[in-house]
N, C-alpha and C positions, 0 to 999 in steps of 0.2 A: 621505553618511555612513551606517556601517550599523548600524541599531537595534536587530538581534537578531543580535549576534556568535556568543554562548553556545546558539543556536540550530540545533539539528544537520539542522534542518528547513527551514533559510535558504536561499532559492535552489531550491529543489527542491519544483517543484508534482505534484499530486495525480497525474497522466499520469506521468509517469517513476519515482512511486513503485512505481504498478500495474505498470505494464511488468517495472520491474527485478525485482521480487517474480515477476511469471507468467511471467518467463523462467529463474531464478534456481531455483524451486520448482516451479512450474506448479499450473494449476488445482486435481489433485486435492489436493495437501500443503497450498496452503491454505485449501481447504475444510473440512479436518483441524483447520488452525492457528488458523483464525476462522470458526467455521458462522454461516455467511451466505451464504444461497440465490444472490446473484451471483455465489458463487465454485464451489457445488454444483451450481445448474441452470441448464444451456445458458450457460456461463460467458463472456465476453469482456469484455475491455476497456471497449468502452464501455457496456457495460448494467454492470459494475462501476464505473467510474467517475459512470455519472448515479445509482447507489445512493447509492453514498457521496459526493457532494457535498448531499444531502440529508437525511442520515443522519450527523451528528454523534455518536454512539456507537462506530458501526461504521468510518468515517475513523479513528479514536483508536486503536483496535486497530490498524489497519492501520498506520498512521506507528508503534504501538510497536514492532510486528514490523519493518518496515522499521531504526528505529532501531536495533533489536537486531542485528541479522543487515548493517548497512551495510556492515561490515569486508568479511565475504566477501561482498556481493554488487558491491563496485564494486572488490574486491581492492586 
């Protein structure tokens, strides 16, 4: 059964958010869109992803942005 239908974030972990967003924008636009040194300095994947799985602020930004922009980024 699924618990968070109304959940546009259901289904879709922290890893495919980054991707879709740093392929979609890439580093520099969201360094621009969210300043946060993972996305600013010596940027990747996964030193973004171990930020923000620790960093509950800065994940929050990032799913907003994602939420907002999902249209065009999964077309």
């Amino acid at each position: 059964m699924d618990n968070q239908p109304y959940n546009p974030l259901h289904g879709i972990n922290l890893k495919t958010i980054v991707t879709e967003l740093e392929a979609h924008f890439g580093f520099d636009t969201l360094g621009k869109e969210i300043k946060i040194k993972c996305f600013t300095d010596n940027p990747s994947i996964q030193s973004s992803l171990k930020f923000l799985r620790k960093t509950p602020w800065a994940r929050e930004k990032v799913e907003q942005l994602y939420i907002k922009n999902k249209h065009k980024i999964r077309g």
